[in-house]
N, C-alpha and C positions, 0 to 999 in steps of 0.2 A: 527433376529438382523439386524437392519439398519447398512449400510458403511456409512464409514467417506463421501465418496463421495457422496452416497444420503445426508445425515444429512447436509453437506456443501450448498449442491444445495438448498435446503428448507429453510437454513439458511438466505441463500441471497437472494431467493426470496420474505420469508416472508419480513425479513428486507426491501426488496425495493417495497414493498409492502404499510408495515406501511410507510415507507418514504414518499410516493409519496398519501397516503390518510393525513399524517401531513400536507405538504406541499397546499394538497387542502382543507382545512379546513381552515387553515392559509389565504388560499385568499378569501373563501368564506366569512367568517366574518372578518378580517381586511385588507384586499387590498383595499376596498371603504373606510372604516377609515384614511388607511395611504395615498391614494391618495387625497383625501380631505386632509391631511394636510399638504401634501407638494404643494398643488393648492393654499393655504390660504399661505404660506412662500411667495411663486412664485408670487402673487399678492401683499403682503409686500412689498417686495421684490420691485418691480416695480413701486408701490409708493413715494416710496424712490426714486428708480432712477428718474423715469419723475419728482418729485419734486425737484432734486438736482441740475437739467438741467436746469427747468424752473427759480431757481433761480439763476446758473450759467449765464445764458441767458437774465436776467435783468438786475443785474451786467455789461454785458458787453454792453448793449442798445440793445441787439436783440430783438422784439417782438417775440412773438405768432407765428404770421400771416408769419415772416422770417423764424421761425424754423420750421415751419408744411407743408413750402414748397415743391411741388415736379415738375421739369419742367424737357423738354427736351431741349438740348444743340443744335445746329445746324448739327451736328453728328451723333445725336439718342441717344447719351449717354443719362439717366435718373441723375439727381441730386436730393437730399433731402438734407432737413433741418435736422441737426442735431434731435430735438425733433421727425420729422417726421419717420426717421430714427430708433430713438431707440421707437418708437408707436409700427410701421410697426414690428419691429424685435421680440419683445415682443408677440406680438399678433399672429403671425405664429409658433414662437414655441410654445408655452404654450396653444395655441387653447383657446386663451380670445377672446370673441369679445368684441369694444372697444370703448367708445366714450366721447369725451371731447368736451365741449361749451366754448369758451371763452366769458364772460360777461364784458370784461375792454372796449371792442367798440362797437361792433353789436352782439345781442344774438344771431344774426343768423349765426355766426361763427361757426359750426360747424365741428368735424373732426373726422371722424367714421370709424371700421375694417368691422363693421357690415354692410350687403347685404342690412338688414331693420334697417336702422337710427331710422327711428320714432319709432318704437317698444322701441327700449332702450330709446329714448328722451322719451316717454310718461313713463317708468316707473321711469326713473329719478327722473322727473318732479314729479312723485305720491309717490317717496319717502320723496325728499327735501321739499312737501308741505304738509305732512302728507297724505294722500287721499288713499292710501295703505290701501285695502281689501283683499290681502293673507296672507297666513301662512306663516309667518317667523319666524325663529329660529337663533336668532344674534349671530356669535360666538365671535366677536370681534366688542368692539366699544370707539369710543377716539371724540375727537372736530374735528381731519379733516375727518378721515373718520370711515366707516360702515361696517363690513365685517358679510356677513349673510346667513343663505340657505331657499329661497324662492322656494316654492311649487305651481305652476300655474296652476290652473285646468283648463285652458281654453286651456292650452296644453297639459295637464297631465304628468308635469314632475317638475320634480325640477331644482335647478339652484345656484351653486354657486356664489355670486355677492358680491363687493366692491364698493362703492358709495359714495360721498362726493367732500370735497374742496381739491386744492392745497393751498401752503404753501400763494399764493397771493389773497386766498378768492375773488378772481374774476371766476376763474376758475374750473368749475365743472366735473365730471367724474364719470363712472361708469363703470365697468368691468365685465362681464358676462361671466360666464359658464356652459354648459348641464352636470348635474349628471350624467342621463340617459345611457353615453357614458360610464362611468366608469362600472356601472353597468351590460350594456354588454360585456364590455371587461372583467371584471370579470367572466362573464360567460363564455363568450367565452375562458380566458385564461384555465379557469378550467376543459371546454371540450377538449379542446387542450392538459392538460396536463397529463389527463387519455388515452387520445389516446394514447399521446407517451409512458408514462409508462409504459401503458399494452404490449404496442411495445418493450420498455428497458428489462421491465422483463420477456417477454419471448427471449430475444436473451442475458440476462445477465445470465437467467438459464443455457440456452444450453451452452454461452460459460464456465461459472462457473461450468458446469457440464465436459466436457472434459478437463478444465485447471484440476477440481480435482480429475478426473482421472490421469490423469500424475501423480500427486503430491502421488496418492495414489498406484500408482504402486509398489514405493523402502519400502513402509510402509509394503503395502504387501508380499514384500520382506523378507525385519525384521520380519515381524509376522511370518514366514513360517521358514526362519533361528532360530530363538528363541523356535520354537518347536521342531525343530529339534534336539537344543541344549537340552532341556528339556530329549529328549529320549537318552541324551548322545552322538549326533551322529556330531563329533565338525569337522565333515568333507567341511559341508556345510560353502559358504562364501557368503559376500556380496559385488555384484557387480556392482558399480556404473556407473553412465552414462559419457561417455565423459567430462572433466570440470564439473562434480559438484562440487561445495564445498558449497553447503548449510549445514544448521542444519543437513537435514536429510543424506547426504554425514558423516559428522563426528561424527554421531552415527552408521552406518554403519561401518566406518573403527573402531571405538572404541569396536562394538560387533566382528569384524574378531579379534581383539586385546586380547578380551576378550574368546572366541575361541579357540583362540591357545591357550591362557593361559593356561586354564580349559584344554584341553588334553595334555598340558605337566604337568598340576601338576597335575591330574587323574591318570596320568602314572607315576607318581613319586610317588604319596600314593600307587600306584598296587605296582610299583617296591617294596616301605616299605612293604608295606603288605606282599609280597611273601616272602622278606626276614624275614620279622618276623614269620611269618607261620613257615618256616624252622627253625629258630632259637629255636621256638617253639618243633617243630621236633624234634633239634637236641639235645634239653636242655631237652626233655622228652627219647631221645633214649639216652642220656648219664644217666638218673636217671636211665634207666631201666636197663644199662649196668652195671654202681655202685650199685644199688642193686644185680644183678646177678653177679657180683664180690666177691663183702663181701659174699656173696651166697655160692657161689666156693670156695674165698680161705679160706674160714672157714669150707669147705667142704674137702677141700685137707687138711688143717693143723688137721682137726681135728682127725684125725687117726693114726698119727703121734704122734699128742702130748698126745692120748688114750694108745696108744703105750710103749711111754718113759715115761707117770706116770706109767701105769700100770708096767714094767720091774724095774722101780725105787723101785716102790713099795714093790715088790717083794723082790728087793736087801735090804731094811731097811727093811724087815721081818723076814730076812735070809733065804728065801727059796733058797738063790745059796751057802749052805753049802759050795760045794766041785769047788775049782778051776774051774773046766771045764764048769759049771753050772753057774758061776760068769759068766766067760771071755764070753760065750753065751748070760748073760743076757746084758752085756756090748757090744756086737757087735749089738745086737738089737737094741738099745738105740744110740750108734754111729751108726750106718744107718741110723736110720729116721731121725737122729738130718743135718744128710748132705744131706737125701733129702729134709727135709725143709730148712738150709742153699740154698740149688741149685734153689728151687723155689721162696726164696726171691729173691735173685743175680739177674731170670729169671724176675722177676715181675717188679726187678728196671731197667734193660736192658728193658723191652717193654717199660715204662712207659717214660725211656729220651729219647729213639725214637720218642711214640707216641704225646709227646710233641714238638720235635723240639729241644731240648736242648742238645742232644748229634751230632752235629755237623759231615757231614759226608763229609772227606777226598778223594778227588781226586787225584789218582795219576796211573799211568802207572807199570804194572806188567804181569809178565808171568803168565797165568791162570793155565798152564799145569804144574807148578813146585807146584802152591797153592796145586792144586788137590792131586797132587803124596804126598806133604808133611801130608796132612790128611791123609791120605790111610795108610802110613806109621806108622802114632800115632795112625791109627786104627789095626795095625794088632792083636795085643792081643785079640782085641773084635771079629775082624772075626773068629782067629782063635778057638774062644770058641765057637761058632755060628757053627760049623764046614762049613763055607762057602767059595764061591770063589769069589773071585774083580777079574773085568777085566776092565781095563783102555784103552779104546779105543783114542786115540790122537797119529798121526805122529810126532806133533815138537810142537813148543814153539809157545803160542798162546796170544797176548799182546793184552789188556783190560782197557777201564780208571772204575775205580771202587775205593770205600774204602777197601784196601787190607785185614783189619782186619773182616770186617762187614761181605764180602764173603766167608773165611774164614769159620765165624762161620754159612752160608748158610749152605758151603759145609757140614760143621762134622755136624750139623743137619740131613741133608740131608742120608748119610751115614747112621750116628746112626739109623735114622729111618729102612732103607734097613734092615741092619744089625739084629734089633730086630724084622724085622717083615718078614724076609727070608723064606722061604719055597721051597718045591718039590724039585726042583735039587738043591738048596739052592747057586747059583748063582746072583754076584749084577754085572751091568755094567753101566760102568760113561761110555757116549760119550760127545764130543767137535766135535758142528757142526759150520758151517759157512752161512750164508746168506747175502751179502751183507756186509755192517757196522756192523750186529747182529751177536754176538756169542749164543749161544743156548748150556745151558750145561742139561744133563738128568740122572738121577741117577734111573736106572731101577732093581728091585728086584723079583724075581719071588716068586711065594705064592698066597693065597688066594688075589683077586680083594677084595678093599671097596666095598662094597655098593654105588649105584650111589646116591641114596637119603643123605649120610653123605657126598659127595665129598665137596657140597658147603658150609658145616660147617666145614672143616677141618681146617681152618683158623682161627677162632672162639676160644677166649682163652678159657682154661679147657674143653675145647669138646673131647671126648673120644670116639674112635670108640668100642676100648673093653676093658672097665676100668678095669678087673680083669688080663686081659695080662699085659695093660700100669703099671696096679701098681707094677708088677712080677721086670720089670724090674728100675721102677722110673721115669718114666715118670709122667708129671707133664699136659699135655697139651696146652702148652704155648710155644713151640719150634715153632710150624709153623708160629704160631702168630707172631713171634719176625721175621722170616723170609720175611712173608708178610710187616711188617713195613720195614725192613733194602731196600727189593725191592720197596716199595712204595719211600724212599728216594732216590732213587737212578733213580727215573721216568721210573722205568723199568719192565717189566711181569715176575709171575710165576705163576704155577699149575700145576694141575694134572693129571694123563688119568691111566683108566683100560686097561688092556690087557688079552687074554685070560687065560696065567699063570702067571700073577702079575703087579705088578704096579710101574707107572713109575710116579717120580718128576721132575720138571723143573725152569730154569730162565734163562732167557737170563741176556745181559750187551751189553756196547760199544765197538767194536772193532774196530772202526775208528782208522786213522793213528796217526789223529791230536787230 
């Protein structure tokens, strides 16, 4: 593929190529045309004047013979006769040679430009008297004068010539010119103008060929940026030279413009896109949540309400004849009816958390009165657990948190201990300190989870051992609710095994302010 800068260069050379073969064709066939016809004006032309002089000049009584005069002054100056003057003047530019007879006194008055007089007087003379044996071709002819081109083989040339009277038919004339002259100058200009030419267009190439290299530098430029861009790579810029502000200047700042654009709005469709992708994500991990929900708690209720038909059932059968057998089938039936009360309660408590809707209160409290007051509404449960609480805290430990949210951390937290005690059947709460963090830890000794169930503990309805959790009511939804109340509250919990049981956690703020 040819560059702009080759194709440029070929451009202009051809171009001044054809120009300068135009131009020599143009002289070779009409530059003799057109100089023949401004020779034929120019001799008009001149007729006219020496005629308008000659009759200026009778008008005023000048002869001839006064205005053809030419003398020296006592000085050397040279003086002419007006007529003489406009002859002479005529005759040197225009390259006529020239010659006039006055016939009004002496025929031998003669007043010639020409070197050879007699030459032009004899053809005169063989014009005016018919006696003309050449070829002549008249281009122009009237009563005073003859304008014609005469072809003289005794010289072998032609000759443009004017012959005839002035306006006083006394006086005769004739004006002569060599063809010859035109025709080599024709030649001549036409060799002369191949030389140069050929001279023009080899240093018009060379310099059209570096000017368009310059020009075709910032192109290649753009060509090189624009592929760049193509591979998405919009790092690339273009960088102009000192004061440009051509065209190609403000297509360059237009593509940097263009550029930037394309990677900020590249990165604005990634940014869309990644958030959609997530949204995607999150709108397919919430179907699959909602499904495993309705999953679960049709799963949890369904045993419940298998339960209180079936016991119902039972009672409109009258299989509980005898009091004791009723009050049985009715404690059955109120059980399950308040563990499904407790897991809807739990289900609407995650559900205004995990929305944001139940709004969570900051305020300043002693942690270590919260703790003791749980412990206190738990002692029934321990004591049936046959367990032992130990509350490890020296004094009063002030916290900014929602008094009630923790709270219900704590008696989850507990509860959990409590039902799931074991070996020395030992629980202990500590209150640590770290800086601004409090760290509270409700440790129970017993059988370690499984490390593989620790990171589903959180996980609603997740059951480490559903036939224990069901023993006591457990719904699997307590940790979850915990995990939400600490995610409000921008703050950590979890969990760790120990070699005789296991410990839960969460910190809070204990800042002053």
């Amino acid at each position: 593929m040819k560059s702009i800068r080759t194709r440029m260069t070929v451009i202009f050379v051809g171009l001044m190529m054809a120009m300068i073969a135009v131009i020599w064709g143009i002289n070779k066939w009409y530059l003799e045309k057109y100089y023949i016809t401004e020779k034929v004006e120019s001799i008009e032309a001149a007729y006219d004047a020496f005629n308008w002089q000659l009759e200026s000049n009778a008008e005023r009584g000048i002869s001839i013979q006064e205005a053809m005069k030419r003398e020296q002054d006592a000085d050397g100056n040279i003086k002419e006769g007006n007529l003489q003057k406009l002859f002479r003047d005529f005759s040197d530019k225009a390259n006529v040679s020239m010659l006039m007879i006055d016939n009004s006194a002496d025929s031998s008055a003669v007043y010639s430009t020409a070197r050879d007089a007699k030459f032009l007087r004899d053809r005169m003379e063989r014009y005016i008297f018919g006696k003309n044996h050449m070829d002549v071709k008249v281009l122009e002819e009237n009563e005073a004068y003859t304008l014609q081109v005469t072809f003289d083989p005794w010289r072998d040339g032609s000759y443009l010539e004017s012959w005839g009277f002035f306006s006083d038919n006394s006086t005769a004339f004739i004006m002569s010119t060599p063809l010859s002259s035109i025709s080599e100058s024709t030649m001549l200009s036409n060799r002369f103008l191949a030389y140069v030419g050929i001279f023009a267009v080899l240093i018009g190439g060379i310099v059209v060929y570096f000017v368009a290299g310059r020009l075709t530098v910032p192109i290649n430029q753009l060509s090189r940026l624009s592929e760049k861009m193509s591979q998405l790579d919009f790092d690339a810029r273009y960088e102009p030279e000192k004061g440009e502000y051509t065209e190609i200047g403000v297509l360059g700042k237009n593509m940097n413009t263009l550029s930037r654009r394309l990677r900020d709005t590249i990165g604005e469709l990634k940014s869309v896109n990644n958030q959609l992708q997530k949204d995607i994500e999150e709108k397919t991990r919430i179907d699959e949540m909602r499904k495993e929900f309705i999953a679960n708690v049709s799963h949890e209720l369904k045993t419940p309400i298998a339960l209180i038909q079936g016991y119902a059932e039972g009672l409109q059968e009258g299989m509980g004849e005898d009091k004791e057998s009723r009050d049985y089938y009715c404690d059955v039936i109120v059980d399950e009816a308040g563990k499904m009360n407790k897991m809807v309660k739990q289900l609407l408590t995650l559900s205004s958390l995990e929305s944001g809707s139940d709004r969570t209160v900051m305020e300043r409290f002693d942690l270590t009165e919260l703790i003791q007051g749980v412990i206190n509404s738990a002692r029934i449960m321990v004591q049936q657990a046959e367990a032992e609480v130990k509350f490890e805290c020296s004094g009063p430990v002030w916290v900014w948190a929602d008094e009630f949210k923790i709270e219900e951390v704590v008696t989850n937290y507990l509860s959990n201990a409590i039902h799931h005690v074991g070996g020395e059947k030992k629980i202990v709460i500590r209150i640590t300190r770290d800086g601004d963090k409090v760290r509270v830890s409700v440790f129970n000794t017993g059988t370690p989870i499984p490390e593989e169930a620790l990171p589903n503990l959180w996980t609603k309805f997740y059951k480490v051992d559903k036939a224990r959790t069901r023993e006591y009511g457990g719904t699997g939804i307590g940790l979850s609710i915990v995990k939400a109340i600490m995610d409000a509250h921008h703050e950590s919990c979890g969990v760790e095994n120990w070699e005789n049981g296991v410990e839960f956690w969460f910190t809070l703020d204990g800042s002053s302010q």
